[in-house]
DODREN-279860 format. One record per atom (N, C-alpha, C): x, z, y; residue in one letter. Coordinates in steps of 0.001 Angstrom, whole numbers, padded with zeros to 6 digits, always signed. Each point is the difference from the previous one (the first is absolute). Example, Ala and Ser with C-alpha at 12.3 -4.5 7.8 and 13.67 -1.06 7.14 Angstrom:
BEGIN
+013190+007800-005690A;-000890+000000+001190A;+000900+000000+001200A;-000350-000720+001050S;+000820+000060+001190S;-000770+000730+001090S;
//
This chain:
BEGIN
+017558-034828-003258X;-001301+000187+000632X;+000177+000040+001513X;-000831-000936+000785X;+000092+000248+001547X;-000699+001316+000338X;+000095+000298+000939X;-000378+001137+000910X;+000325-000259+001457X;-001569-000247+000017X;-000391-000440+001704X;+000257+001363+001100X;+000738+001550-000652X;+000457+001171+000760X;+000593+000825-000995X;+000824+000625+000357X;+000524+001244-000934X;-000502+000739-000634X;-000172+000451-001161X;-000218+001041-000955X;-000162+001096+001020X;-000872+000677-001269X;-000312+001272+001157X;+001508+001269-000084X;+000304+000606+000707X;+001157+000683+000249X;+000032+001271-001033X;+000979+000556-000909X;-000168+001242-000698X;-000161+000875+000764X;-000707+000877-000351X;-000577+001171-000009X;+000706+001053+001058X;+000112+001110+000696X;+001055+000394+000772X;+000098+001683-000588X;+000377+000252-000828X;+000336+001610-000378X;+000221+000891+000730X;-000536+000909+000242X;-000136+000990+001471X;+000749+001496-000821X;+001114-000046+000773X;+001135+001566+000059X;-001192+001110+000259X;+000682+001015-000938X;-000780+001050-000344X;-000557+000726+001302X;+000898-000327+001072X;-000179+000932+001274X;-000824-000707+001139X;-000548-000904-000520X;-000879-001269+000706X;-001206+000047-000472X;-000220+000926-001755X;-001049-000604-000272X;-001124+000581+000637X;+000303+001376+000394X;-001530+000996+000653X;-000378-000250+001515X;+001283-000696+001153X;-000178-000383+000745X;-001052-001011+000351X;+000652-001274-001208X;-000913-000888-000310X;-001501-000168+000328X;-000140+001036-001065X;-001324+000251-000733X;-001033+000475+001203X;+000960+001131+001014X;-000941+000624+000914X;-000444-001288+000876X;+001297-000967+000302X;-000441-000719+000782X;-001263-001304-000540X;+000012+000073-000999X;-001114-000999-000619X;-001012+001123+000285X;-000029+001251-000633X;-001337+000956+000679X;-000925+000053+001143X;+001109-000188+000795X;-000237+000108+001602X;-000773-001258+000343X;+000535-001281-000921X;-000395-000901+000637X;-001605-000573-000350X;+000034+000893-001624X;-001597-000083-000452X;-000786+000578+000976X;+000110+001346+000481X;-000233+001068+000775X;-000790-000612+001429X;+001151-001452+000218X;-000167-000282+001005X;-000821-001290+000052X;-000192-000390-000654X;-001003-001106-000225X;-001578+000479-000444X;-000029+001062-000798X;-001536+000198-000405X;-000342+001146+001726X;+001076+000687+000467X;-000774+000452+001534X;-000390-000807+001237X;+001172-001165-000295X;-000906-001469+001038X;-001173-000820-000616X;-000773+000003-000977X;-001040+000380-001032X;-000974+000440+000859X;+000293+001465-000558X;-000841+000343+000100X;-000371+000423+001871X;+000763-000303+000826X;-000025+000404+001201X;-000837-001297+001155X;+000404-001678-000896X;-000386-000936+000462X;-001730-000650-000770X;+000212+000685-001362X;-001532-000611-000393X;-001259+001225-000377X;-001301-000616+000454X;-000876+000755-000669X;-000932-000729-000842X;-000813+000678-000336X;-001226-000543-000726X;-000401-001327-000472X;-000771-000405+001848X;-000640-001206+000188X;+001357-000874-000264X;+000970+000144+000500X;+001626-001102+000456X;+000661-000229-001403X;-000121+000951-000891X;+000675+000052-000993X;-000096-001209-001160X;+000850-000726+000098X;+000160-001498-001424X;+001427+000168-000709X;+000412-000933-000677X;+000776-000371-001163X;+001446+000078+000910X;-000318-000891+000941X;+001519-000091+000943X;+000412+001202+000557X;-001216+001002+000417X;+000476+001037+001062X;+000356+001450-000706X;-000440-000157-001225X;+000077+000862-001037X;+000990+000237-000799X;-000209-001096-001176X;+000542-000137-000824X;+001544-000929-000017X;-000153-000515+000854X;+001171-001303+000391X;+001201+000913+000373X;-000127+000198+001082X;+001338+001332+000231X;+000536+001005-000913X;-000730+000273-001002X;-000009+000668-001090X;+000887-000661-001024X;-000482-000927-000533X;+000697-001319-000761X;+001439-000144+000658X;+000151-000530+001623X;+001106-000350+000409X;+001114+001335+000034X;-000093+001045+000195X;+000486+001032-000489X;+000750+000171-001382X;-001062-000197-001020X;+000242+000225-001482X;+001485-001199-000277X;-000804-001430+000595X;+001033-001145-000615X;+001514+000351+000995X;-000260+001343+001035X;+001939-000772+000945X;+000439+001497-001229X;-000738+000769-000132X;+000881+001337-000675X;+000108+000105-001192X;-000535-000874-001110X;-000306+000166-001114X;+001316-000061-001152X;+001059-000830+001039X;+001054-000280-000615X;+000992+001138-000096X;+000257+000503+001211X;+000817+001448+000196X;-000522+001125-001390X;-001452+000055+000437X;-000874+001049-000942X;+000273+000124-001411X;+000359-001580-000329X;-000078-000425-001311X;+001643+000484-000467X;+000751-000094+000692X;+001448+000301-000201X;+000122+001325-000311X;-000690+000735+001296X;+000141+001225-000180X;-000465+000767-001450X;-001147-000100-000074X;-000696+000047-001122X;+000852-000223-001327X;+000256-000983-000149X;+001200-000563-001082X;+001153+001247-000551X;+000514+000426+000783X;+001252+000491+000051X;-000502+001490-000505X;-000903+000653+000212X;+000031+000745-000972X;+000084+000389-001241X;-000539-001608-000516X;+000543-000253-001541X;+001412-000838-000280X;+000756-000758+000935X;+000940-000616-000536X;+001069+000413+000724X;-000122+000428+000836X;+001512+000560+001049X;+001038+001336-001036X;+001045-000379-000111X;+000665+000718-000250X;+000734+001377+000522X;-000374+000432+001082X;+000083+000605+001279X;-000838+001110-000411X;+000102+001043-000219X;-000841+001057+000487X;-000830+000082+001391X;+000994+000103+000784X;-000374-000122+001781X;-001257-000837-000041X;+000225-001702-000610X;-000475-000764+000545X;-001490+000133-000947X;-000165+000488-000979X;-001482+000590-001042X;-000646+000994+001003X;+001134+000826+000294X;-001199+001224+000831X;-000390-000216+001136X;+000572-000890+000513X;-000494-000660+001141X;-000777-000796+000169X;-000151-000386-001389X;-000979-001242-000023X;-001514+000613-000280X;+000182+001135-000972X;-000774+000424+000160X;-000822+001258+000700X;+000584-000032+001041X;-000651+000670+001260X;-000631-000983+001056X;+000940-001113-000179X;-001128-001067+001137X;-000964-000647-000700X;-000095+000067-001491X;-001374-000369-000744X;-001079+000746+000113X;+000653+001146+000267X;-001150+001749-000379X;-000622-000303+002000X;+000726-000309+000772X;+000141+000260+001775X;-001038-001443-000097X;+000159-001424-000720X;-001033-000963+000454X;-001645+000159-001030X;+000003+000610-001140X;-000806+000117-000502X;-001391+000861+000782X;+000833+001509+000473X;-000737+000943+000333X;-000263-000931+001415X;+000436-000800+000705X;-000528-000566+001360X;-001336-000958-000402X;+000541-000667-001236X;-001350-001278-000629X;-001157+001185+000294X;-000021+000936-001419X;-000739+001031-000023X;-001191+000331+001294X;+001208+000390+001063X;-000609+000785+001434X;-000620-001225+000517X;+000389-001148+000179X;-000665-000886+000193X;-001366-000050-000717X;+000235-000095-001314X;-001743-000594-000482X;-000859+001047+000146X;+000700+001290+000383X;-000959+001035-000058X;-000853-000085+001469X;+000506-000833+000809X;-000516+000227+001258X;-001454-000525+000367X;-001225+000881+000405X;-000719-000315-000028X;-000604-000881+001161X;+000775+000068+001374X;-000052-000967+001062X;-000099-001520-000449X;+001158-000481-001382X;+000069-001515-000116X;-001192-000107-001212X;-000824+001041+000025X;-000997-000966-001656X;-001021-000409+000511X;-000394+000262+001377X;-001185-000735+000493X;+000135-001797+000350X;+001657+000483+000365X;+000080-001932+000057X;+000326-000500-000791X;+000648+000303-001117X;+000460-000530-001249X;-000910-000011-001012X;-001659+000668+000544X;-001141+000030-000799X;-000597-001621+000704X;-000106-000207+001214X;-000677-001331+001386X;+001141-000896-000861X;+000384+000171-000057X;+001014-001524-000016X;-000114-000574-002349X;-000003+000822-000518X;-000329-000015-001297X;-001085-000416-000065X;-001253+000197+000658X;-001572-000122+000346X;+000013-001853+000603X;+001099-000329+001160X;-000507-001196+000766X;+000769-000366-001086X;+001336+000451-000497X;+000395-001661-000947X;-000583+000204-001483X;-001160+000121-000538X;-000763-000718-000525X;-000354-001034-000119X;-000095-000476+001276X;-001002-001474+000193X;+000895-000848+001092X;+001361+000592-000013X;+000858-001100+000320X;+001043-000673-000977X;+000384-001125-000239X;+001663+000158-000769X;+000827+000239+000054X;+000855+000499-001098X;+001089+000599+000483X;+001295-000148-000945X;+001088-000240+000128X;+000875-000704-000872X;-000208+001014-000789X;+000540-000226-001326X;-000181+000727-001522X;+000718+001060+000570X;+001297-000034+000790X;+001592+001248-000621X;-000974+001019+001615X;-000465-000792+000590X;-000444+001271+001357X;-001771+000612-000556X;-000440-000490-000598X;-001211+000997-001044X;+000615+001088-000438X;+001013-000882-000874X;+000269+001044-001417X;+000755+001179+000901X;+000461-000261+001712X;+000322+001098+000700X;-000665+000898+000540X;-001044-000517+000207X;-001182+000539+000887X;-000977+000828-001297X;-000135-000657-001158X;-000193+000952-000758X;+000568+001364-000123X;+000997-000043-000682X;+001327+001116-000283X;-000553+000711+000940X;+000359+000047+001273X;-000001+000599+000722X;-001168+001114+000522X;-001067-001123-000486X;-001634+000783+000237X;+000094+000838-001198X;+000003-000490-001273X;+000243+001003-000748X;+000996+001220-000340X;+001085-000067+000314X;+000820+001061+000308X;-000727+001253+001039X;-000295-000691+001362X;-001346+001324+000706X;-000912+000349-000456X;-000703-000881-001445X;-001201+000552-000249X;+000664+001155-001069X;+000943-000322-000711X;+000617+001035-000806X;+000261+001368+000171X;+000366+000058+001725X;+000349+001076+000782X;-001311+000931+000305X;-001040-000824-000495X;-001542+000891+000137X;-000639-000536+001435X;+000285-001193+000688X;-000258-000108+001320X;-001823-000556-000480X;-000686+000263+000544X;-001388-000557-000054X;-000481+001096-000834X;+000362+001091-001174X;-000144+000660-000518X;+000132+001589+000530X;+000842+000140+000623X;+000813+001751-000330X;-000370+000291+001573X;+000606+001281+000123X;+000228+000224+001885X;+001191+000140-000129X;+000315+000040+001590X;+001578-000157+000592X;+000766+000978-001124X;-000360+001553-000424X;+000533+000637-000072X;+000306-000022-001204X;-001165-000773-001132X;+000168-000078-001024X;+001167-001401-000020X;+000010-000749+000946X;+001200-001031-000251X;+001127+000508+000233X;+000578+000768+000642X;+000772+001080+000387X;+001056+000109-001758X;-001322+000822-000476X;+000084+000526-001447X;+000782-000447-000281X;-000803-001411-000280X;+000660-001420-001111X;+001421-000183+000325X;+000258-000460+001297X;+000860-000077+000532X;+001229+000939-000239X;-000400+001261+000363X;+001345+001199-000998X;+000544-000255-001081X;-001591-000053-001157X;+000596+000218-001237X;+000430-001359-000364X;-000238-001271+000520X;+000595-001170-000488X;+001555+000091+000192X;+000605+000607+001624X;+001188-000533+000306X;+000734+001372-000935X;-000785+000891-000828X;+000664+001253-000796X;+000225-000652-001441X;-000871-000741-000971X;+000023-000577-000429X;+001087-000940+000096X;+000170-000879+000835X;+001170-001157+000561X;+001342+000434-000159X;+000011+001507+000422X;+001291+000414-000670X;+000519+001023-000726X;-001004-000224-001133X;+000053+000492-001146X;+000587-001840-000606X;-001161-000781-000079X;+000623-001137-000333X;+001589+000196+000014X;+000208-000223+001640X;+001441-000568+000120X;+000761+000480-000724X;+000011+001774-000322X;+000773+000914-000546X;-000139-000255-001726X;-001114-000292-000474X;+000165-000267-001173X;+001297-001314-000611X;-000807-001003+000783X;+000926-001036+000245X;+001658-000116+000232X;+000155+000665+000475X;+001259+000672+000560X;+001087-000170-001348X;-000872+001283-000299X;+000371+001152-001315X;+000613-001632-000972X;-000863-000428-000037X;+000160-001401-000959X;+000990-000882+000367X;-000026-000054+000860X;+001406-000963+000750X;+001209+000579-000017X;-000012+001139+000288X;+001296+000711-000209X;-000005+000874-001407X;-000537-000073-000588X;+000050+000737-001204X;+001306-000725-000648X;+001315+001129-000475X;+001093-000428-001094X;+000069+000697-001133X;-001162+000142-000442X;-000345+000764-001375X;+000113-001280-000677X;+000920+000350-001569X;+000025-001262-000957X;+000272+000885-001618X;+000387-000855-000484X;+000748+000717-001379X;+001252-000730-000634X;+000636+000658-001002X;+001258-000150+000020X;-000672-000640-001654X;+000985-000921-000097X;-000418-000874-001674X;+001593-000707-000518X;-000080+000645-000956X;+001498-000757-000604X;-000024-001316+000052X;+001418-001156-000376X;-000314-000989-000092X;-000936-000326-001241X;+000330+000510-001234X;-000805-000397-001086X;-001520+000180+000156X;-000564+000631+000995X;-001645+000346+000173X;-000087-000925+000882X;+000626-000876+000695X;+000114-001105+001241X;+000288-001537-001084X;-000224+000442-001188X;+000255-001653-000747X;-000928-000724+000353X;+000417-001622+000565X;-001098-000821+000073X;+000198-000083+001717X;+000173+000995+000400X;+000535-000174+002124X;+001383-001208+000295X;-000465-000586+000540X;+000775-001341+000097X;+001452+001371+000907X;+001051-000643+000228X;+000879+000583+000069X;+000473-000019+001438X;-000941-000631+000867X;+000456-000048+001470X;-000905+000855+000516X;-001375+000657-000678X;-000442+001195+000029X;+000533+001175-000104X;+000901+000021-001091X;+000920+000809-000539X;+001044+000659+001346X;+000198-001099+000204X;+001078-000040+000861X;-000110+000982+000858X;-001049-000488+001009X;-001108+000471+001281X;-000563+001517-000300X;-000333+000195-001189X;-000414+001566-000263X;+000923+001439+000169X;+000005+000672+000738X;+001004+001290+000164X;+000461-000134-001281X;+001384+000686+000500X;+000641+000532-001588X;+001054+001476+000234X;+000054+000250-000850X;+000243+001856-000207X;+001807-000271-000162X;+000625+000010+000986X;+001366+000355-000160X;+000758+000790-001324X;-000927+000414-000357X;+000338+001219-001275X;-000590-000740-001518X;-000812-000723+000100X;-000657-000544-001294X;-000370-001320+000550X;+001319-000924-000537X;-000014-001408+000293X;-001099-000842-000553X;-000573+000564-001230X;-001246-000766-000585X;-001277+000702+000465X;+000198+000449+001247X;-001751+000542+000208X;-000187-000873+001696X;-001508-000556-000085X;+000084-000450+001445X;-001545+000717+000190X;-000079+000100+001795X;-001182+000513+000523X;-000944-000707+000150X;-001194+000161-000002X;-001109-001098+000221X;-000941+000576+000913X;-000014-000801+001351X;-001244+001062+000813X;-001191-000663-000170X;-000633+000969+000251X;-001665-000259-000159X;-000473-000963+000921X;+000694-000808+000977X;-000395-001132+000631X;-001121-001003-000363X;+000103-000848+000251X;-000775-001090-000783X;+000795-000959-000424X;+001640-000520+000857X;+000384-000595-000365X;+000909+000496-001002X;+000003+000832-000792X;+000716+000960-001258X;-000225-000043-000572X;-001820+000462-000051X;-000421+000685-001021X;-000944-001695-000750X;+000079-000442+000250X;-000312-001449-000143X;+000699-000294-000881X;+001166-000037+000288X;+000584-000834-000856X;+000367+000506-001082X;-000149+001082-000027X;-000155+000643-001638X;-000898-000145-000637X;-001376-000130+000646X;-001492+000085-000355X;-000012-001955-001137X;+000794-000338+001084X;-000019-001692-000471X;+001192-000803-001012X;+000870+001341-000070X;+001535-000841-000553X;+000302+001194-001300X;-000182+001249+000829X;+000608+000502-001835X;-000455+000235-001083X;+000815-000377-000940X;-000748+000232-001693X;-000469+000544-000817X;+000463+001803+000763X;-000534+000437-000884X;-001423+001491+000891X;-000954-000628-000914X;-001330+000814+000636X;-000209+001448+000664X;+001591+000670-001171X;-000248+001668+001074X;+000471-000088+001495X;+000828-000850+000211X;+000739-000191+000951X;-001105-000861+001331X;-000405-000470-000662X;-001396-000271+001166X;-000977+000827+000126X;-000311+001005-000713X;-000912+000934+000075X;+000477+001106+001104X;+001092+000414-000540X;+000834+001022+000580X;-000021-000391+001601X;+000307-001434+000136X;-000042-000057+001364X;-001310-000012+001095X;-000677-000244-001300X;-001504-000168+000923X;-000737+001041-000006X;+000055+001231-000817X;-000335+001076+000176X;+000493+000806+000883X;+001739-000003+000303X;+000557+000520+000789X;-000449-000549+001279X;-000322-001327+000363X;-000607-000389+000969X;-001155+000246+000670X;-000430+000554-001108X;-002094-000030+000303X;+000015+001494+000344X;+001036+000833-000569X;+000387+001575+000735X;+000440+000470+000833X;+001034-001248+000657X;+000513+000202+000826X;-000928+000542+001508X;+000355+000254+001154X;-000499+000636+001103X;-001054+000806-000479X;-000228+000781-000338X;-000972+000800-000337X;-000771+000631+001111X;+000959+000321+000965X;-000841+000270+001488X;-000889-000506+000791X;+000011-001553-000493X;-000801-000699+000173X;-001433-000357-000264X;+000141+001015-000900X;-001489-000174-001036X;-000996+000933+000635X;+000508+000877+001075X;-000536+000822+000763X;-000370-000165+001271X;+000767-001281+000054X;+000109-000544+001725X;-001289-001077-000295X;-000106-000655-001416X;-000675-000866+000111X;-002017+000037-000430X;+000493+001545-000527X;-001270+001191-000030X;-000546+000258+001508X;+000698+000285+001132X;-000228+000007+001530X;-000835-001154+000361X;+001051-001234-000164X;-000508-000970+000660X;-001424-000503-000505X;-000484+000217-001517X;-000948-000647-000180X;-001190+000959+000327X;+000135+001348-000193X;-000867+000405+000586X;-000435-000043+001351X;+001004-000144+000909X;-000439-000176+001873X;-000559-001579-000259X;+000666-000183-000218X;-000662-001393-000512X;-001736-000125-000047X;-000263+000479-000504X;-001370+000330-001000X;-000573+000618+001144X;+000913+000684+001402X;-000824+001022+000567X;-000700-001194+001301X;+000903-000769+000296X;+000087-001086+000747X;-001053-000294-000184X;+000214-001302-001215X;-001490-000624-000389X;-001120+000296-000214X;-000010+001537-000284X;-001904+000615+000218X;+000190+000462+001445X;+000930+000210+000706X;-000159-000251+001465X;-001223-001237+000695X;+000555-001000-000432X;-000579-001346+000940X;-000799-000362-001347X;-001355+000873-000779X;-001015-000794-000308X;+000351-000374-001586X;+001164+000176-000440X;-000033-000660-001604X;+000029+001365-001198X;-000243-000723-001163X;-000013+001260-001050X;+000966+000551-000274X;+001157-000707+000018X;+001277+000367-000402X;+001365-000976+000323X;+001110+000596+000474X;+001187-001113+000149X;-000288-001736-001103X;-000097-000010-000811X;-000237-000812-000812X;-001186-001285+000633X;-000995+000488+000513X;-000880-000688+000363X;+000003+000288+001822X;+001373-000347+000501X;+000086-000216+001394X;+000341-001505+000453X;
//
């Protein structure tokens, strides 16, 4: 196959001690684009280019770093490089957040939603200019007062890390169970292999509650207690969670009759 330029370049994996630096500096630089924003446009001046365009060009130079970072909380093998990752997720989220909460940018991001109506506009910069209007209207803007956006604003980024922490729990969770080989009949044997095994009882291997574990029991072994066992033990597993996830749906719920709806469900 020709190629009129090079493939695009792999990906660049960012050292654990880079990643929060990073992150602040992508912060700073959002930081610094929506205050020349809001410092250079008003009302009457406000369109697609002066608005929303800088916005866009922002998203497409950082999106790649973000995306890395992001990543590595689930696949990095690194401790360092998980908790780090997820502190500059928790450090850019709560900035999105402070951003949409701001009530200075919804008057122009209300003018400019209003004029491009009745102009065109490529499909992928709508479907931006949407998002975006709707994400502020979510925040209660046209609806609530400052103080009640305030609110939202708390309990969302409290909420956010409850998420993360639930999440967490799940990613690092090494809760499994221990299953002889004969309760493992039917596990192809390079599974076998791969599964902990007990120095002391050569025919017992561990199975964690992963997904990529507990799968393959769910799909390969023969005999039915042995899939039960695991999926019950699975469906029990984190139990702390069931409390964390009692929190979240209720703030949840507190949110959405915040800004106007009956219930989380119908937000």
């Amino acid at each position: 196959m020709d190629y009129s330029s090079l493939p695009q370049p792999l990906p660049r994996l960012i050292p654990a001690d880079q990643i929060l630096p990073i992150m602040k500096r992508i912060v700073g630089q959002y930081q610094t684009v929506r205050e020349n924003i809001i410092e250079s446009v008003d009302v009457q001046k406000a369109n697609f280019d002066n608005l929303i365009q800088p916005l866009i060009d922002i998203d497409n130079e950082t999106q790649g770093d973000i995306a890395i970072i992001a990543m590595l909380r689930y696949s990095s093998p690194d401790p360092a490089s998980r908790q780090a990752s997820e502190e500059a997720c928790a450090l850019v989220n709560e900035d999105q957040a402070a951003f949409t909460a701001r009530p200075d940018f919804w008057p122009l991001l209300k003018a400019v939603k209003e004029a491009c109506q009745e102009i065109s506009l490529h499909f992928e910069a709508r479907k931006y200019l949407d998002k975006l209007f709707l994400e502020f209207k979510q925040f209660g803007h046209g609806t609530l007062q400052p103080v009640q956006i305030h609110e939202y604003l708390e309990r969302r980024n409290y909420i956010d890390g409850m998420r993360r922490k639930y999440n967490q729990r799940i990613r690092e969770d090494a809760g499994g169970l221990w299953f002889s080989l004969d309760e493992l009949a039917g596990v192809k044997k390079h599974d076998l292999d791969r599964f902990g095994k007990d120095p002391e009882k050569h025919d017992m291997r561990f199975v964690r509650f992963s997904a990529a574990d507990s799968l393959v029991v769910y799909r390969n072994a023969s005999k039915s207690a042995t899939r039960k066992r695991m999926y019950v033990g699975n469906v029990n597993n984190l139990s702390q969670n069931a409390k964390l996830f009692e929190k979240i749906v209720v703030e949840r719920d507190l949110n959405a009759r915040l800004v106007g709806y009956e219930s989380h469900a119908t937000y």
